[in-house]
Phi, psi and omega in degrees: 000128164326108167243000156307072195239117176274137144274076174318150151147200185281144216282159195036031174271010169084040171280256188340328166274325154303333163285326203280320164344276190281013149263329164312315195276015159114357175306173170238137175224155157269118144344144186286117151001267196328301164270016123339288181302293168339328190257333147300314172297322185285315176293320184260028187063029156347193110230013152302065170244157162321328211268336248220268174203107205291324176300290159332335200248328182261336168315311185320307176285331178283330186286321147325298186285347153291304199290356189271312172273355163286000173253340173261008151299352181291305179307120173277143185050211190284138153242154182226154193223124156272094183080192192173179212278351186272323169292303178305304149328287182326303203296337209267322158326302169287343163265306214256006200128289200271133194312355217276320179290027177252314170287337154313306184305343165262335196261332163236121176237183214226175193290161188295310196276097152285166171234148193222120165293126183284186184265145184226102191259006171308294190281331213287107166237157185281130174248174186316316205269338172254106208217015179252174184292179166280284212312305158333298176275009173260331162307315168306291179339306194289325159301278148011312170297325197269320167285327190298319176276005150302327202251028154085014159251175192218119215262110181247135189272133176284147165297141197274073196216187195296118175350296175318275190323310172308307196310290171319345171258337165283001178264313162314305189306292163315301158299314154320319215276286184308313209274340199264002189257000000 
Protein backbone atom coordinates (compact mmCIF):
# COMPACT_ATOMS: atom_id res chain seq x y z
CA UNK A 1 0.00 0.00 0.00
CA UNK A 2 0.78 3.44 -1.31
CA UNK A 3 1.73 5.58 2.42
CA UNK A 4 3.01 8.65 0.79
CA UNK A 5 0.80 11.01 1.14
CA UNK A 6 0.41 15.06 -0.24
CA UNK A 7 -0.59 17.82 0.88
CA UNK A 8 -1.46 20.11 -1.15
CA UNK A 9 -3.66 23.44 -1.87
CA UNK A 10 -2.96 27.30 -1.27
CA UNK A 11 -0.39 28.92 -0.42
CA UNK A 12 -0.53 29.81 3.31
CA UNK A 13 -3.73 27.66 4.00
CA UNK A 14 -1.79 26.03 6.64
CA UNK A 15 0.29 23.09 5.34
CA UNK A 16 3.40 23.67 6.72
CA UNK A 17 1.85 24.02 10.47
CA UNK A 18 -0.01 21.22 9.79
CA UNK A 19 3.08 18.87 8.60
CA UNK A 20 4.95 20.26 11.96
CA UNK A 21 1.57 18.68 13.56
CA UNK A 22 1.65 15.00 12.08
CA UNK A 23 5.41 15.25 12.80
CA UNK A 24 5.15 16.29 16.85
CA UNK A 25 2.90 12.87 16.53
CA UNK A 26 5.89 10.74 15.48
CA UNK A 27 5.25 10.94 11.22
CA UNK A 28 7.86 11.12 8.98
CA UNK A 29 7.02 14.61 6.79
CA UNK A 30 9.02 16.26 3.85
CA UNK A 31 9.55 19.79 3.49
CA UNK A 32 7.91 21.71 0.79
CA UNK A 33 10.26 21.73 -2.25
CA UNK A 34 9.77 25.31 -2.98
CA UNK A 35 10.68 26.60 0.22
CA UNK A 36 14.34 24.47 0.31
CA UNK A 37 15.00 25.95 -2.68
CA UNK A 38 14.07 29.44 -2.09
CA UNK A 39 16.34 29.25 0.85
CA UNK A 40 19.27 27.52 -0.91
CA UNK A 41 18.99 29.99 -3.48
CA UNK A 42 18.96 33.50 -1.23
CA UNK A 43 21.74 32.21 0.81
CA UNK A 44 24.05 31.21 -2.31
CA UNK A 45 22.96 34.45 -4.64
CA UNK A 46 20.78 31.86 -7.13
CA UNK A 47 18.30 32.82 -9.57
CA UNK A 48 15.99 29.58 -9.36
CA UNK A 49 13.51 32.12 -7.16
CA UNK A 50 9.88 32.36 -8.32
CA UNK A 51 10.20 36.16 -8.52
CA UNK A 52 13.49 35.65 -10.60
CA UNK A 53 12.83 32.74 -12.95
CA UNK A 54 9.92 30.87 -12.29
CA UNK A 55 10.70 28.16 -14.89
CA UNK A 56 14.14 27.38 -13.26
CA UNK A 57 12.52 27.22 -9.71
CA UNK A 58 9.76 24.37 -10.69
CA UNK A 59 12.64 22.32 -12.66
CA UNK A 60 14.47 22.55 -9.12
CA UNK A 61 11.30 21.39 -7.32
CA UNK A 62 10.64 18.52 -9.59
CA UNK A 63 14.09 17.21 -9.30
CA UNK A 64 13.74 17.68 -5.70
CA UNK A 65 10.56 16.21 -5.38
CA UNK A 66 11.56 12.82 -7.21
CA UNK A 67 14.67 12.70 -4.85
CA UNK A 68 12.33 13.26 -1.74
CA UNK A 69 10.05 10.45 -2.82
CA UNK A 70 12.24 7.93 -3.94
CA UNK A 71 13.61 8.29 -0.15
CA UNK A 72 10.44 8.33 1.33
CA UNK A 73 9.77 4.87 -0.47
CA UNK A 74 12.23 4.05 2.02
CA UNK A 75 10.32 5.01 5.01
CA UNK A 76 7.63 2.65 7.27
CA UNK A 77 4.45 4.19 7.74
CA UNK A 78 2.54 7.92 7.02
CA UNK A 79 4.92 10.08 4.91
CA UNK A 80 3.45 13.13 4.96
CA UNK A 81 4.43 15.62 1.82
CA UNK A 82 4.07 19.58 1.84
CA UNK A 83 3.46 19.64 -1.67
CA UNK A 84 5.02 17.44 -4.02
CA UNK A 85 6.52 16.43 -7.52
CA UNK A 86 2.48 17.00 -8.67
CA UNK A 87 2.79 20.93 -7.85
CA UNK A 88 5.78 21.22 -9.22
CA UNK A 89 5.14 19.78 -12.35
CA UNK A 90 1.62 21.53 -12.66
CA UNK A 91 3.71 24.67 -12.06
CA UNK A 92 6.40 24.07 -15.03
CA UNK A 93 3.19 23.32 -17.04
CA UNK A 94 1.54 26.10 -16.45
CA UNK A 95 4.42 28.91 -17.43
CA UNK A 96 6.09 26.92 -20.45
CA UNK A 97 3.87 24.26 -21.81
CA UNK A 98 5.69 21.13 -21.39
CA UNK A 99 4.10 18.17 -21.35
CA UNK A 100 5.70 16.38 -18.65
CA UNK A 101 3.11 15.95 -15.71
CA UNK A 102 0.69 13.01 -16.68
CA UNK A 103 4.39 11.15 -17.05
CA UNK A 104 5.53 12.15 -13.89
CA UNK A 105 2.06 11.33 -12.13
CA UNK A 106 2.76 8.18 -13.24
CA UNK A 107 6.06 7.01 -12.63
CA UNK A 108 6.02 8.35 -9.30
CA UNK A 109 2.58 8.22 -7.67
CA UNK A 110 1.53 9.30 -4.47
CA UNK A 111 -1.30 7.59 -1.94
CA UNK A 112 -4.62 7.90 -3.70
CA UNK A 113 -6.29 10.17 -1.53
CA UNK A 114 -4.76 14.03 -1.42
CA UNK A 115 -5.39 16.60 0.82
CA UNK A 116 -5.76 20.45 -0.64
CA UNK A 117 -5.67 23.40 2.36
CA UNK A 118 -8.34 25.80 0.70
CA UNK A 119 -7.59 29.78 0.49
CA UNK A 120 -7.74 30.83 4.18
CA UNK A 121 -7.29 34.60 3.73
CA UNK A 122 -7.88 34.85 7.85
CA UNK A 123 -4.13 33.30 8.18
CA UNK A 124 -2.85 34.06 5.12
CA UNK A 125 0.38 36.19 5.05
CA UNK A 126 3.33 36.63 2.97
CA UNK A 127 7.40 35.70 4.66
CA UNK A 128 11.09 36.18 2.77
CA UNK A 129 10.01 32.93 1.03
CA UNK A 130 6.45 33.48 0.01
CA UNK A 131 6.12 36.86 -1.66
CA UNK A 132 3.44 36.79 -3.93
CA UNK A 133 -0.35 37.96 -3.06
CA UNK A 134 -3.50 35.95 -1.96
CA UNK A 135 -4.88 36.18 -5.52
CA UNK A 136 -1.79 34.58 -7.15
CA UNK A 137 -2.12 32.11 -4.37
CA UNK A 138 -6.10 31.26 -4.73
CA UNK A 139 -4.96 30.80 -8.89
CA UNK A 140 -2.68 28.41 -7.99
CA UNK A 141 -5.04 26.71 -5.53
CA UNK A 142 -7.96 26.59 -8.20
CA UNK A 143 -5.34 24.74 -10.69
CA UNK A 144 -4.03 22.25 -8.61
CA UNK A 145 -7.99 21.29 -7.24
CA UNK A 146 -8.78 20.85 -11.04
CA UNK A 147 -5.34 18.36 -12.22
CA UNK A 148 -5.38 16.34 -9.23
CA UNK A 149 -8.63 14.31 -10.10
CA UNK A 150 -7.51 14.51 -13.64
CA UNK A 151 -4.32 12.51 -12.48
CA UNK A 152 -6.62 9.85 -10.63
CA UNK A 153 -6.49 11.13 -7.01
CA UNK A 154 -9.55 11.79 -5.06
CA UNK A 155 -9.00 15.15 -3.72
CA UNK A 156 -10.18 15.81 -0.11
CA UNK A 157 -10.52 19.82 1.11
CA UNK A 158 -9.32 20.09 4.38
CA UNK A 159 -11.71 21.96 7.08
CA UNK A 160 -10.66 25.20 8.09
CA UNK A 161 -10.61 24.26 11.86
CA UNK A 162 -7.49 23.88 14.51
CA UNK A 163 -4.54 22.54 13.53
CA UNK A 164 -4.86 19.26 16.09
CA UNK A 165 -8.36 18.64 14.51
CA UNK A 166 -6.87 18.58 10.66
CA UNK A 167 -4.34 16.39 11.76
CA UNK A 168 -6.89 13.83 13.25
CA UNK A 169 -9.26 14.38 10.30
CA UNK A 170 -6.39 13.45 7.93
CA UNK A 171 -5.51 10.20 9.93
CA UNK A 172 -8.99 9.62 10.23
CA UNK A 173 -9.33 9.90 6.99
CA UNK A 174 -6.63 7.75 5.98
CA UNK A 175 -7.23 4.77 8.37
CA UNK A 176 -10.80 4.65 6.49
CA UNK A 177 -9.17 4.82 3.07
CA UNK A 178 -6.91 1.45 4.45
CA UNK A 179 -9.87 -0.76 6.38
CA UNK A 180 -11.90 -0.38 2.84
CA UNK A 181 -8.81 -1.41 0.67
Amino acid sequence: MNRLVLISGCSGGGKSTLLAELAARGHTVVEEPGRRIVKQELEGGGAALPWVDMAAFARRAIEMAIADHAAAREQSGWTFFDRGLIDAAAALRHLTGEPILEKLSVAHRYHPRVFLTPPWPEIYTTDPERRHGFDEAVAEYDRLAAIYPTLGYDVVILPKIAVADRADFILDCLSRKTRQQ
